[in-house]
N, CA, C and O atoms as a GROMACS GRO file, in nm:
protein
  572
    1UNK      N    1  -0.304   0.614  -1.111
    1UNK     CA    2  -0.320   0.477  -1.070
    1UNK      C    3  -0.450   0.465  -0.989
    1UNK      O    4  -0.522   0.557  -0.953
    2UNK      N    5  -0.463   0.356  -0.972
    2UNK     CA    6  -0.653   0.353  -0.922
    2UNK      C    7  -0.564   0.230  -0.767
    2UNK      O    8  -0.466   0.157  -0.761
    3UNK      N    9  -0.665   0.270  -0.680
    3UNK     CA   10  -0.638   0.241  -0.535
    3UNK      C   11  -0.759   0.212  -0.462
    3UNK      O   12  -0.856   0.284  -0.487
    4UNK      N   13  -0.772   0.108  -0.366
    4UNK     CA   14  -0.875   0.090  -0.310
    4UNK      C   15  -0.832   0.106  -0.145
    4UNK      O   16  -0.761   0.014  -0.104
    5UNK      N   17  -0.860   0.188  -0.069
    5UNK     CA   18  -0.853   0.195   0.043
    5UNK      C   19  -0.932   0.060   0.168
    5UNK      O   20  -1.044   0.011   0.157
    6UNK      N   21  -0.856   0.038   0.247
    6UNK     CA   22  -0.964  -0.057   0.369
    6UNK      C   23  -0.982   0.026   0.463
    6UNK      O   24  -0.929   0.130   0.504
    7UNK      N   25  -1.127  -0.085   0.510
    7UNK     CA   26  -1.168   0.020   0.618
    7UNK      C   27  -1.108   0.060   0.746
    7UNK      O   28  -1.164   0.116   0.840
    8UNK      N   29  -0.989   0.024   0.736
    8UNK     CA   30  -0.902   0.090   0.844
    8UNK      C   31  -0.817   0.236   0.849
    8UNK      O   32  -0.746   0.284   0.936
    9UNK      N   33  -0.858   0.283   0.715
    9UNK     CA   34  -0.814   0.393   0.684
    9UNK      C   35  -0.978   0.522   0.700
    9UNK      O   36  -1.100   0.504   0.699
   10UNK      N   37  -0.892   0.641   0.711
   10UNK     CA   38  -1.023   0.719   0.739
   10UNK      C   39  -1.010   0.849   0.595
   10UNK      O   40  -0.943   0.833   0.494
   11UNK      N   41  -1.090   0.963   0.626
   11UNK     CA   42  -1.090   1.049   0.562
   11UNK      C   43  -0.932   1.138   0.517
   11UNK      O   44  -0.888   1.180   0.410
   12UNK      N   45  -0.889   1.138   0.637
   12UNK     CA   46  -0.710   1.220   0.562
   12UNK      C   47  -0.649   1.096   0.475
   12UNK      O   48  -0.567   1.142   0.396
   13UNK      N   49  -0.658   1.001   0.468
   13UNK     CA   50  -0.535   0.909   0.403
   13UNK      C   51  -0.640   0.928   0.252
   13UNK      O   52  -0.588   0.973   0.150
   14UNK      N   53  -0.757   0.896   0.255
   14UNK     CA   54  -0.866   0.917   0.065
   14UNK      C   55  -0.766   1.054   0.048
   14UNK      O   56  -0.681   1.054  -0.041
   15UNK      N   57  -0.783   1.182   0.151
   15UNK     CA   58  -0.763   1.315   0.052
   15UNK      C   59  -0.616   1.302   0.006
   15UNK      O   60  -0.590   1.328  -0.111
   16UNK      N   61  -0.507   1.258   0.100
   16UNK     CA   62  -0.390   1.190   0.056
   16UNK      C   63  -0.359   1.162  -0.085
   16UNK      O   64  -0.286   1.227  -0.160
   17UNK      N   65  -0.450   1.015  -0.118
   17UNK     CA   66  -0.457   0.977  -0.248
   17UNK      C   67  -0.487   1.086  -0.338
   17UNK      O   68  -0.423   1.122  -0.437
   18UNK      N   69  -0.627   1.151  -0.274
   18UNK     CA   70  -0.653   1.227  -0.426
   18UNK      C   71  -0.594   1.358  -0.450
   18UNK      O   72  -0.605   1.431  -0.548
   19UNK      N   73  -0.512   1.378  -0.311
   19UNK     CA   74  -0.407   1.482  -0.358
   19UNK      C   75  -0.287   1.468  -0.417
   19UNK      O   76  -0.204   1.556  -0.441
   20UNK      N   77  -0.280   1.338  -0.441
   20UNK     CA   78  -0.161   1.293  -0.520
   20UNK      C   79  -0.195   1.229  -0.678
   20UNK      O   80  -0.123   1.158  -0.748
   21UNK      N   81  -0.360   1.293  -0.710
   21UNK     CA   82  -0.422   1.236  -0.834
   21UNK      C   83  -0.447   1.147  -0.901
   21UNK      O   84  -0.448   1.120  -1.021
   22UNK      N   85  -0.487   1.065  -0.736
   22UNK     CA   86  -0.477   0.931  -0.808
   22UNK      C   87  -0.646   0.912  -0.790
   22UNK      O   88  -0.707   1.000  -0.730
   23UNK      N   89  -0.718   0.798  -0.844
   23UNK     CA   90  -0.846   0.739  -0.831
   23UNK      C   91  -0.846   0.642  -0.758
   23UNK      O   92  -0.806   0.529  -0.788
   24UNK      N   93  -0.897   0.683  -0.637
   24UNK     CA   94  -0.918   0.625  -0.524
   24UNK      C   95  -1.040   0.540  -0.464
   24UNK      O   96  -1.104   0.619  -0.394
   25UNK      N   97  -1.096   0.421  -0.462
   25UNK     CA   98  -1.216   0.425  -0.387
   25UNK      C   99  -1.152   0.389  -0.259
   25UNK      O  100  -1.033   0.376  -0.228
   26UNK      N  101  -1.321   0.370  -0.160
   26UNK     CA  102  -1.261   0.293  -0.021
   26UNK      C  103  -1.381   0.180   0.015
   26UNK      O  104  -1.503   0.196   0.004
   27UNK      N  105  -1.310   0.064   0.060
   27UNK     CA  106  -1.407  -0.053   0.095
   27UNK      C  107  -1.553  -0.007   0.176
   27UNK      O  108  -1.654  -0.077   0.172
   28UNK      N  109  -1.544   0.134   0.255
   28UNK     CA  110  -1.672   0.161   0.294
   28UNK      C  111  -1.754   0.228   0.215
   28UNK      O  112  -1.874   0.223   0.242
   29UNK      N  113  -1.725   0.280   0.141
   29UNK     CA  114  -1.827   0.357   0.010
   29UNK      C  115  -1.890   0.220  -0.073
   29UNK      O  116  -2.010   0.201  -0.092
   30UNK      N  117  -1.796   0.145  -0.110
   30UNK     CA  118  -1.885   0.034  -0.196
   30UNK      C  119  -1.938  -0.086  -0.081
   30UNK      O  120  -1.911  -0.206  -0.096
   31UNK      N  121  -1.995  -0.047   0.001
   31UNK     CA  122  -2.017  -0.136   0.110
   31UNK      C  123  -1.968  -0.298   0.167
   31UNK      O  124  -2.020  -0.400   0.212
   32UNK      N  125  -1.835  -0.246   0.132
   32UNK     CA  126  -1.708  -0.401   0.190
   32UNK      C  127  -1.752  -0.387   0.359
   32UNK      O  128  -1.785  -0.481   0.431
   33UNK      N  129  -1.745  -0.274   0.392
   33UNK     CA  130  -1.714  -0.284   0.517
   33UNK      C  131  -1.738  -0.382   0.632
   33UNK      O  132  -1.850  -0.401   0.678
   34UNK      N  133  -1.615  -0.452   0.680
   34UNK     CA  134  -1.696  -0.580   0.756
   34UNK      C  135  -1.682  -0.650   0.692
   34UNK      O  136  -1.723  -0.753   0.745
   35UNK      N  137  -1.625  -0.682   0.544
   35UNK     CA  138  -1.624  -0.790   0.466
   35UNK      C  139  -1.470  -0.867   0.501
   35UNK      O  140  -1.375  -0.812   0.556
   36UNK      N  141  -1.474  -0.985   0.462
   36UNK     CA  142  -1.366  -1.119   0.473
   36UNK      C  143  -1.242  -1.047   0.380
   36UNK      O  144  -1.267  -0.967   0.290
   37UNK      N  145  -1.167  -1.070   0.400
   37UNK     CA  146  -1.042  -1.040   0.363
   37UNK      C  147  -1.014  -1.093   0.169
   37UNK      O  148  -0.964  -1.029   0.076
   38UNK      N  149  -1.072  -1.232   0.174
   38UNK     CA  150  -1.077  -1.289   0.033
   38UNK      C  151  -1.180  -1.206  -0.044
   38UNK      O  152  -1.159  -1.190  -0.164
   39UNK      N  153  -1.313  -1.142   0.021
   39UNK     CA  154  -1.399  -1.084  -0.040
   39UNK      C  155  -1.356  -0.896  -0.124
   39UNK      O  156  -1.393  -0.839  -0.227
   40UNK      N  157  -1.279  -0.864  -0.027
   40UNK     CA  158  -1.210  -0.751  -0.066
   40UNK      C  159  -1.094  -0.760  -0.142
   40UNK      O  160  -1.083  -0.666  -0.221
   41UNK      N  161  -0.968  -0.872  -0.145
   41UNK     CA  162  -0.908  -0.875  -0.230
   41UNK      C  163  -0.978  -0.874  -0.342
   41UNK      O  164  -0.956  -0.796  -0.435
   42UNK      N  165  -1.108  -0.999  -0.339
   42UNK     CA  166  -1.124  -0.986  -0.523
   42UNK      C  167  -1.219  -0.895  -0.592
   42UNK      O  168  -1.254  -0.907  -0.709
   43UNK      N  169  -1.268  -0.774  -0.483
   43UNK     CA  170  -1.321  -0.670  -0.549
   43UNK      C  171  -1.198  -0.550  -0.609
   43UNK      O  172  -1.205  -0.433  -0.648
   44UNK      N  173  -1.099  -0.638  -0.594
   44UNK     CA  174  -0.964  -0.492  -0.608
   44UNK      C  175  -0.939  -0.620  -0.686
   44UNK      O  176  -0.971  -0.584  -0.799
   45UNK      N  177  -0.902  -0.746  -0.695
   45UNK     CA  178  -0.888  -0.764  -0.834
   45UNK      C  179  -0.952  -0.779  -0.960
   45UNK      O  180  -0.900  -0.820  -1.064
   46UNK      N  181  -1.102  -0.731  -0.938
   46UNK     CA  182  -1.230  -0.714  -1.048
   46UNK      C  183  -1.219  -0.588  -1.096
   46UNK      O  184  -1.234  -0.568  -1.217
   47UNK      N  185  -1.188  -0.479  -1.003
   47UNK     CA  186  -1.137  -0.339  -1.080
   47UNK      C  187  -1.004  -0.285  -1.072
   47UNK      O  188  -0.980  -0.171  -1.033
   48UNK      N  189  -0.909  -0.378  -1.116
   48UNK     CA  190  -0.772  -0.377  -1.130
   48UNK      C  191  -0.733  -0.262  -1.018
   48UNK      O  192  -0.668  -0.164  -1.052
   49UNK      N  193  -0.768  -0.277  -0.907
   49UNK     CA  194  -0.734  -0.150  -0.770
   49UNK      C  195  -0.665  -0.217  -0.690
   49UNK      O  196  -0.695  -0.323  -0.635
   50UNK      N  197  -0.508  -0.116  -0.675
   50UNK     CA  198  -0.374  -0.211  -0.606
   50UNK      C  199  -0.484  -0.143  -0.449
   50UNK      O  200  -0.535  -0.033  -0.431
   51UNK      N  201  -0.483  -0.254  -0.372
   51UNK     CA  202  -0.529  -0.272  -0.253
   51UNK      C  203  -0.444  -0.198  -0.126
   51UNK      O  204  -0.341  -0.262  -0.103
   52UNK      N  205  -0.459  -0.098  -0.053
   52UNK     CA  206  -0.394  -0.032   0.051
   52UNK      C  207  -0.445  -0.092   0.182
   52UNK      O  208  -0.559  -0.137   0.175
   53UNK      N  209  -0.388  -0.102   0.291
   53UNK     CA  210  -0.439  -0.160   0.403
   53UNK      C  211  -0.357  -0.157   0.510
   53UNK      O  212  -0.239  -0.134   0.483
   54UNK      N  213  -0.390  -0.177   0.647
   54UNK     CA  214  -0.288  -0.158   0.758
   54UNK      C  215  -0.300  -0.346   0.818
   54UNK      O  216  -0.215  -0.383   0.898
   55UNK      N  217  -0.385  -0.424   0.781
   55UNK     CA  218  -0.406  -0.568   0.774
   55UNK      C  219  -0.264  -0.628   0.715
   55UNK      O  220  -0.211  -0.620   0.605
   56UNK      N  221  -0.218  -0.709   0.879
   56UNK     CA  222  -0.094  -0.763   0.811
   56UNK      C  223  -0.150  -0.896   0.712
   56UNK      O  224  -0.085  -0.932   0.615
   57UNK      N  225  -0.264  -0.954   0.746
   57UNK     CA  226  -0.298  -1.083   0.702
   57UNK      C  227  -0.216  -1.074   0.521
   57UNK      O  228  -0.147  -1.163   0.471
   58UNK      N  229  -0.242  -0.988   0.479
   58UNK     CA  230  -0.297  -0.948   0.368
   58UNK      C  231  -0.126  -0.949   0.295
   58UNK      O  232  -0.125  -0.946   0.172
   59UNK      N  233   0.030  -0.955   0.374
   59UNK     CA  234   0.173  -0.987   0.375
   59UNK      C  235   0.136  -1.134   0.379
   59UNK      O  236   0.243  -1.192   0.393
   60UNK      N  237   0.050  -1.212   0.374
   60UNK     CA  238   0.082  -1.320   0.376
   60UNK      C  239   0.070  -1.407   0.210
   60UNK      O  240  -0.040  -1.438   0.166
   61UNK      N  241   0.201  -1.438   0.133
   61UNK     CA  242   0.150  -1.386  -0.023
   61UNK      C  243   0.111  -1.562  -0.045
   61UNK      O  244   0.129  -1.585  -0.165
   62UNK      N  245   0.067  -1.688   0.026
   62UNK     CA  246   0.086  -1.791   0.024
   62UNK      C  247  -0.099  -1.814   0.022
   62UNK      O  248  -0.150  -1.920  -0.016
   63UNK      N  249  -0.188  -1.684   0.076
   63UNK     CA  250  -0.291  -1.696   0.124
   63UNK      C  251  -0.356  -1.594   0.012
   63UNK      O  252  -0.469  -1.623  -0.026
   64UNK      N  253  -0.297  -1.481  -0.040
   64UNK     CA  254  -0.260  -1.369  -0.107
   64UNK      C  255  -0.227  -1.352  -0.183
   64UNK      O  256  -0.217  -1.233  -0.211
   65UNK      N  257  -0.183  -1.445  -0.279
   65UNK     CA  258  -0.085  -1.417  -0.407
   65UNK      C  259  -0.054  -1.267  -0.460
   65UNK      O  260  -0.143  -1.208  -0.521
   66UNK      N  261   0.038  -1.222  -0.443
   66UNK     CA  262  -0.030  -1.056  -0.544
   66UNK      C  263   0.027  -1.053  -0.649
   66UNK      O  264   0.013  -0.942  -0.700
   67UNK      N  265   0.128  -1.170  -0.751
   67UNK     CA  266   0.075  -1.164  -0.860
   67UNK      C  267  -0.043  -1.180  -0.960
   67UNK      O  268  -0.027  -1.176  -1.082
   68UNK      N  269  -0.177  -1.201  -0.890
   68UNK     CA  270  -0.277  -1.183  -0.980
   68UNK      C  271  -0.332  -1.074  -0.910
   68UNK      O  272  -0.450  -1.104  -0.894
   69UNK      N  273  -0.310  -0.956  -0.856
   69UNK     CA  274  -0.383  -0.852  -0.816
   69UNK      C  275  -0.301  -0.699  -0.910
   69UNK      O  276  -0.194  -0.713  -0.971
   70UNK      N  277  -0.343  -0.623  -0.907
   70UNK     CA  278  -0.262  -0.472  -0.904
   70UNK      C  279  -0.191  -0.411  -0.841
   70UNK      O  280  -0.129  -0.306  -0.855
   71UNK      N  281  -0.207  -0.527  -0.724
   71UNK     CA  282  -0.033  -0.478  -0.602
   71UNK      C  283  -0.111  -0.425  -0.463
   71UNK      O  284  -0.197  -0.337  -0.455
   72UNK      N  285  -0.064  -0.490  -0.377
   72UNK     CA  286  -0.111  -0.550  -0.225
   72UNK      C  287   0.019  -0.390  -0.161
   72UNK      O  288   0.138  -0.365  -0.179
   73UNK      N  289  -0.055  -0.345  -0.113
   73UNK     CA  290   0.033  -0.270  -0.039
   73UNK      C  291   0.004  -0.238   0.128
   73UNK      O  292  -0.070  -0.151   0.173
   74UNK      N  293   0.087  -0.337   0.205
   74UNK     CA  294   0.071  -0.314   0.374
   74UNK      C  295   0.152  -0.173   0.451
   74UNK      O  296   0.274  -0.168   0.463
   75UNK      N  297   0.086  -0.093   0.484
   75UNK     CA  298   0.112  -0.024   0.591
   75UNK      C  299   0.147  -0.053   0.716
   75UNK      O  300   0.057  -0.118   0.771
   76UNK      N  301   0.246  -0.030   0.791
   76UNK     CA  302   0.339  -0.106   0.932
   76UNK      C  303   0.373   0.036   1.001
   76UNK      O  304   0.479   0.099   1.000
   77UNK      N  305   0.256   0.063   1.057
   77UNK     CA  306   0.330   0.205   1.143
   77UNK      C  307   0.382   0.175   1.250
   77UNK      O  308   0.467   0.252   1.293
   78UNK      N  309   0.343   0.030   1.343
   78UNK     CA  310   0.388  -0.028   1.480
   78UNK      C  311   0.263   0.038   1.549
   78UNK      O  312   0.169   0.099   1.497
   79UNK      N  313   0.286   0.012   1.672
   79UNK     CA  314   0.189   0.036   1.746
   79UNK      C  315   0.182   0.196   1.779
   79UNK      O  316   0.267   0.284   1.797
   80UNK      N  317   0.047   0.192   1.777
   80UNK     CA  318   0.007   0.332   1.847
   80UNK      C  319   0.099   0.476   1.781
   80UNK      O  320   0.172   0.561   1.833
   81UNK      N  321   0.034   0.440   1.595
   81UNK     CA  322   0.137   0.565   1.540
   81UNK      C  323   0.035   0.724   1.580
   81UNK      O  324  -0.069   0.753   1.639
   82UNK      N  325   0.132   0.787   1.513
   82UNK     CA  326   0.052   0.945   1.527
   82UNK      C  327   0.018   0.939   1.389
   82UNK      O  328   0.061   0.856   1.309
   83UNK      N  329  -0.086   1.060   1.356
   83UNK     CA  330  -0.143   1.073   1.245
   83UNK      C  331  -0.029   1.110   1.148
   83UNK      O  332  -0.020   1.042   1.046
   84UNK      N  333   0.018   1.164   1.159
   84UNK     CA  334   0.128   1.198   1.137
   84UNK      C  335   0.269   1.100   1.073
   84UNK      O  336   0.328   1.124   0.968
   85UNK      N  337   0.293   1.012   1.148
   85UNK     CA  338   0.365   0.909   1.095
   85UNK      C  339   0.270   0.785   0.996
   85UNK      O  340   0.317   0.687   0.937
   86UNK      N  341   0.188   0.810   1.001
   86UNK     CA  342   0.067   0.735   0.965
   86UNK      C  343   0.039   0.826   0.782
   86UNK      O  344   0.020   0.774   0.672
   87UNK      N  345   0.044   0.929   0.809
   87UNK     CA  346   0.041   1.022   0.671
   87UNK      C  347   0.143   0.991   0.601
   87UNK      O  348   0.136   0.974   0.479
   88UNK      N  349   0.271   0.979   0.684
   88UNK     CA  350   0.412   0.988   0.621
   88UNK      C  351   0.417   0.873   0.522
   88UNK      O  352   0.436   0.887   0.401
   89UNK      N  353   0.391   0.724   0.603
   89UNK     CA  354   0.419   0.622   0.536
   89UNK      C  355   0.328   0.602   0.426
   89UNK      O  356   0.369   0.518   0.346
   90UNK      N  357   0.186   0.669   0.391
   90UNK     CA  358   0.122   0.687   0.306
   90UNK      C  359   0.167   0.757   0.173
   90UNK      O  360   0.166   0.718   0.056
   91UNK      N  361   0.209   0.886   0.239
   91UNK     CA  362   0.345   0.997   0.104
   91UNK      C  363   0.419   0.850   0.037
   91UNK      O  364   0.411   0.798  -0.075
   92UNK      N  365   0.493   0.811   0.164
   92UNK     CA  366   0.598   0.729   0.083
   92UNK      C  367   0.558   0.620   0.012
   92UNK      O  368   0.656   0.570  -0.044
   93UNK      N  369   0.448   0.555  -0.012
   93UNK     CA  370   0.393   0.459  -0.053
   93UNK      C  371   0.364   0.528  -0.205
   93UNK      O  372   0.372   0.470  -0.313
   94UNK      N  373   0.330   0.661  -0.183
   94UNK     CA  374   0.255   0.746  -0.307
   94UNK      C  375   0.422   0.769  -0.414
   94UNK      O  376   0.453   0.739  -0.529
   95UNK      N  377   0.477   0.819  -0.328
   95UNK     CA  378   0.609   0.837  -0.380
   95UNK      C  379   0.723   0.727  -0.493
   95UNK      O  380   0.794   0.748  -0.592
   96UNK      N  381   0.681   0.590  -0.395
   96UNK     CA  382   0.731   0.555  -0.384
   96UNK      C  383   0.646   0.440  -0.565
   96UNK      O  384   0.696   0.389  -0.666
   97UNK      N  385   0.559   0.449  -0.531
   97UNK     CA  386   0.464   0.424  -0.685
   97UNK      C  387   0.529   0.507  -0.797
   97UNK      O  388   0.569   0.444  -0.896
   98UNK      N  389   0.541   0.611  -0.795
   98UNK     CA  390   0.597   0.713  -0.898
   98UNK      C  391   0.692   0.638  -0.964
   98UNK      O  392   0.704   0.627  -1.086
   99UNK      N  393   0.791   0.562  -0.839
   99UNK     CA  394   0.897   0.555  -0.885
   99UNK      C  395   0.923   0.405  -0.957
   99UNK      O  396   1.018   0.382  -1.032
  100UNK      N  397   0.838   0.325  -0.927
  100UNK     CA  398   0.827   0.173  -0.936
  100UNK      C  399   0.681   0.125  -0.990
  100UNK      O  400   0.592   0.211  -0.995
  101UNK      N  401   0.658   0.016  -1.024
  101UNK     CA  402   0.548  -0.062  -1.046
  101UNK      C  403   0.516  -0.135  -0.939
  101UNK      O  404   0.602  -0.217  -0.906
  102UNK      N  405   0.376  -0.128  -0.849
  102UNK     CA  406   0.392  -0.235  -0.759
  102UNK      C  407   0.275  -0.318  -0.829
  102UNK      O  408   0.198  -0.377  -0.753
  103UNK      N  409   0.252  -0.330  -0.992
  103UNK     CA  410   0.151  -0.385  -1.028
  103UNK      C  411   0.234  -0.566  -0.962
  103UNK      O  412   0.353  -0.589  -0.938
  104UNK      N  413   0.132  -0.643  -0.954
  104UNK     CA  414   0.179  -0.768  -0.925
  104UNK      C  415   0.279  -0.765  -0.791
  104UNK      O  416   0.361  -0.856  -0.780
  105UNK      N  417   0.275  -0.692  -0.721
  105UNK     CA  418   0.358  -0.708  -0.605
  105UNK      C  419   0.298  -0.708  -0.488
  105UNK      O  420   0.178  -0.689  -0.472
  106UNK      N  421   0.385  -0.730  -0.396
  106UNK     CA  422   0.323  -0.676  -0.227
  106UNK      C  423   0.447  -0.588  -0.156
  106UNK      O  424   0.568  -0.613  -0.152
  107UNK      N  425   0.397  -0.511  -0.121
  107UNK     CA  426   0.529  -0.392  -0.073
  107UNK      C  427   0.461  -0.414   0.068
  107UNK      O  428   0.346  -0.455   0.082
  108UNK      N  429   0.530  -0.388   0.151
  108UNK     CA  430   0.503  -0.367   0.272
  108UNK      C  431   0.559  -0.250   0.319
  108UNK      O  432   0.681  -0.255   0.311
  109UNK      N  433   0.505  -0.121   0.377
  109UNK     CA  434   0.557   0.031   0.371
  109UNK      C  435   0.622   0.000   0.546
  109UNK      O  436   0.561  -0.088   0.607
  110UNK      N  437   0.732   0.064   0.615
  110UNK     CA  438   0.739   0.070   0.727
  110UNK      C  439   0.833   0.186   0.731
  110UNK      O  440   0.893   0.237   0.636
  111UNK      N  441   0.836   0.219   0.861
  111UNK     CA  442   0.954   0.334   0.915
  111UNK      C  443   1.097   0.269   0.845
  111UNK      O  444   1.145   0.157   0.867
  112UNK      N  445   1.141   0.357   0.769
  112UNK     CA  446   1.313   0.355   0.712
  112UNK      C  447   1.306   0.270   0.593
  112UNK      O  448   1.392   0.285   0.507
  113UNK      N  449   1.214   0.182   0.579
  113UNK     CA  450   1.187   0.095   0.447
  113UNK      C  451   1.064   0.046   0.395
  113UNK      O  452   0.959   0.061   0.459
  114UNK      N  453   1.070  -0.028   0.249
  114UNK     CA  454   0.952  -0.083   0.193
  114UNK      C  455   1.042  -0.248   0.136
  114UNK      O  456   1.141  -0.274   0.068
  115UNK      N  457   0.935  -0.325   0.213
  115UNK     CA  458   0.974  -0.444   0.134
  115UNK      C  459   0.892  -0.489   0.036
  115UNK      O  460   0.773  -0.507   0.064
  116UNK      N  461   0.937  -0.513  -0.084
  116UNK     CA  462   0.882  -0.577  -0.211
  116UNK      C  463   0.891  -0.690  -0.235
  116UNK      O  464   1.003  -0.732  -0.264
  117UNK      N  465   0.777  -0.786  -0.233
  117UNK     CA  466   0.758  -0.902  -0.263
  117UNK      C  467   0.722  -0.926  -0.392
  117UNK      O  468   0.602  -0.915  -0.419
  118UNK      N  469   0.793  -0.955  -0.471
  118UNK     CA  470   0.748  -1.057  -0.625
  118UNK      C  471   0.796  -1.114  -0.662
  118UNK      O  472   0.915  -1.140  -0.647
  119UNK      N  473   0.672  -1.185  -0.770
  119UNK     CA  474   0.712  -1.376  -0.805
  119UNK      C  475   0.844  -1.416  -0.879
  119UNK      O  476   0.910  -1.518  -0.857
  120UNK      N  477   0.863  -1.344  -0.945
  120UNK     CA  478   0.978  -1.337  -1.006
  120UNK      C  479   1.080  -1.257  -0.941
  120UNK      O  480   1.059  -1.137  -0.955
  121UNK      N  481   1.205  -1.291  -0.862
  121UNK     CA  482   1.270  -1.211  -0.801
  121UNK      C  483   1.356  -1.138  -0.913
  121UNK      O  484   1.405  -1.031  -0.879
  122UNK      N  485   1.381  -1.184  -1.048
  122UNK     CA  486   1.471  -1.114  -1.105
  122UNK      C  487   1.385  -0.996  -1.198
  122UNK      O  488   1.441  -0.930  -1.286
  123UNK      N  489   1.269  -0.986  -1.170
  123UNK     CA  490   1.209  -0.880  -1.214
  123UNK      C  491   1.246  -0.766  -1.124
  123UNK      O  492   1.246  -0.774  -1.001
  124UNK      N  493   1.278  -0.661  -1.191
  124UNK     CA  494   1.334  -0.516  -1.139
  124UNK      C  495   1.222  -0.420  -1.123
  124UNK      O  496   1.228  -0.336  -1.033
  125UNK      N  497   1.136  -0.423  -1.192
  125UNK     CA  498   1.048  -0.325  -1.168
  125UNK      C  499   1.026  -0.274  -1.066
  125UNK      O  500   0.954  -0.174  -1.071
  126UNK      N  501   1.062  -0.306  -0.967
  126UNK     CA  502   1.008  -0.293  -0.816
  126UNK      C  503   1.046  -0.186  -0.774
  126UNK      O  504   1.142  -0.149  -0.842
  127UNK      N  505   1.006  -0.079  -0.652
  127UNK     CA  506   1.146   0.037  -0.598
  127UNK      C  507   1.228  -0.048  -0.530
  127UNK      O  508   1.210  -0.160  -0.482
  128UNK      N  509   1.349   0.047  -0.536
  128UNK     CA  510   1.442   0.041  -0.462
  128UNK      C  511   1.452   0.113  -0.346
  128UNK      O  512   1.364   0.197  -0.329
  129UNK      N  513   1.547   0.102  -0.249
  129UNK     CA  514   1.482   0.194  -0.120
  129UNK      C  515   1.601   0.254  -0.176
  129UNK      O  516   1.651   0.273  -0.065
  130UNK      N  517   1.700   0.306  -0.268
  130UNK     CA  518   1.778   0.415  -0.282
  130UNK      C  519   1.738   0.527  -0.374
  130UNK      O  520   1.815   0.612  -0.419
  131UNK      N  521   1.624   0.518  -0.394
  131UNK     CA  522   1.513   0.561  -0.495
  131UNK      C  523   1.420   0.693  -0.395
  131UNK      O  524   1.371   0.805  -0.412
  132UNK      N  525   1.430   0.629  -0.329
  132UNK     CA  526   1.355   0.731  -0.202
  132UNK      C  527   1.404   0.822  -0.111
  132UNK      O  528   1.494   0.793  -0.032
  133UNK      N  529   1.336   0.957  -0.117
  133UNK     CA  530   1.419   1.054  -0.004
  133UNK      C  531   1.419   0.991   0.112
  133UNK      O  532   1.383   0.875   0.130
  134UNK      N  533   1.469   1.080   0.210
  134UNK     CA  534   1.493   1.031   0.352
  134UNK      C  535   1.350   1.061   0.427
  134UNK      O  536   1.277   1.159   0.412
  135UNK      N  537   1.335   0.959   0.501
  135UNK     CA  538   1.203   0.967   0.574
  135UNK      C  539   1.228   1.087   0.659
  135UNK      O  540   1.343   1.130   0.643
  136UNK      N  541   1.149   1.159   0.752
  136UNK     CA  542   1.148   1.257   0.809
  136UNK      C  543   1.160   1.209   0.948
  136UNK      O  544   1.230   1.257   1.038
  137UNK      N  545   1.076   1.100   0.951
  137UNK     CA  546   1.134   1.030   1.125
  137UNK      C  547   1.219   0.955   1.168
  137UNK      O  548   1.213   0.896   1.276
  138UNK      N  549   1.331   0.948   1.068
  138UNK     CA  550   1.473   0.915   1.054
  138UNK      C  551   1.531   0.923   0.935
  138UNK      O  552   1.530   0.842   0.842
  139UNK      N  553   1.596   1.060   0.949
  139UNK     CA  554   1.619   1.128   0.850
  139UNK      C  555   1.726   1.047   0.726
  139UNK      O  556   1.715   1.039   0.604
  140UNK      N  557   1.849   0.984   0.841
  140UNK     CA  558   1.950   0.894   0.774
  140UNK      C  559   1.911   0.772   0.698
  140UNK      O  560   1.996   0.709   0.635
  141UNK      N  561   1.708   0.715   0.702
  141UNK     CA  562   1.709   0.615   0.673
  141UNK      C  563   1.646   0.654   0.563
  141UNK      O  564   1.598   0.766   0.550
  142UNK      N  565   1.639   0.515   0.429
  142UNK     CA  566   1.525   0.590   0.390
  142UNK      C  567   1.370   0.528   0.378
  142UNK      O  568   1.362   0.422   0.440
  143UNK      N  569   1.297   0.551   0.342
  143UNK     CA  570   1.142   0.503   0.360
  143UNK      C  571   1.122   0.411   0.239
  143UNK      O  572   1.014   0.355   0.220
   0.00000   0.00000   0.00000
């Protein structure tokens, strides 16, 4: 799957991706950086690249649509995560693709869950959170 990183992400979350074989760019290599939020969505919807980001703006699907994108995916570590929990919710995002299509969606990744937003609610494609192992920073929940 092809992925576009924002510039809020650094060097471990790219090797992340490309250790999970996927084709990755990031908004600072093609010089987004600093760019408007509408300007970076539609360079990820010009090269069909589901968009990764820790920008809640970007959950807002009224401003956002992500049925015309390759799938909006927000990262929610809360405040002041460790690299570490910050990696995790990345795995599970990677994982969690394997298992689902987030083409046309918006997932939002957080501790114990992922919420999936799409236009069609009776479309299934989406994950399920019973689809997913147990997160590691709460083991009983899952990611």
């Amino acid at each position: 799957m092809t992925f576009k990183l924002d510039e809020n992400f650094g060097t471990r979350t790219l090797a992340i991706f490309r250790d999970f074989g996927h084709d990755v760019h990031t908004t600072r290599d093609e010089d987004l950086g600093g760019s408007n939020d509408t300007t970076i969505l539609a360079a990820c919807v010009r090269e069909h690249r589901c968009l990764v980001t820790l920008d809640v703006d970007f959950a807002n699907v009224l401003r956002f649509p992500p049925d015309r994108t390759a799938g909006i995916a927000v990262i929610r570590p809360g405040k002041n995560p460790s690299r570490e929990l910050l990696s995790s919710l990345v795995k599970r995002l990677l994982l969690a693709v394997q298992a689902g299509s987030i083409d046309g969606r918006l997932w939002v990744v957080e501790t114990g869950r992922i919420r999936v937003h799409a236009a069609d609610s009776s479309d299934n494609r989406g994950v399920q959170n019973s689809q997913l192992p147990p997160s590691p920073f709460h083991p009983t929940l899952k990611a």
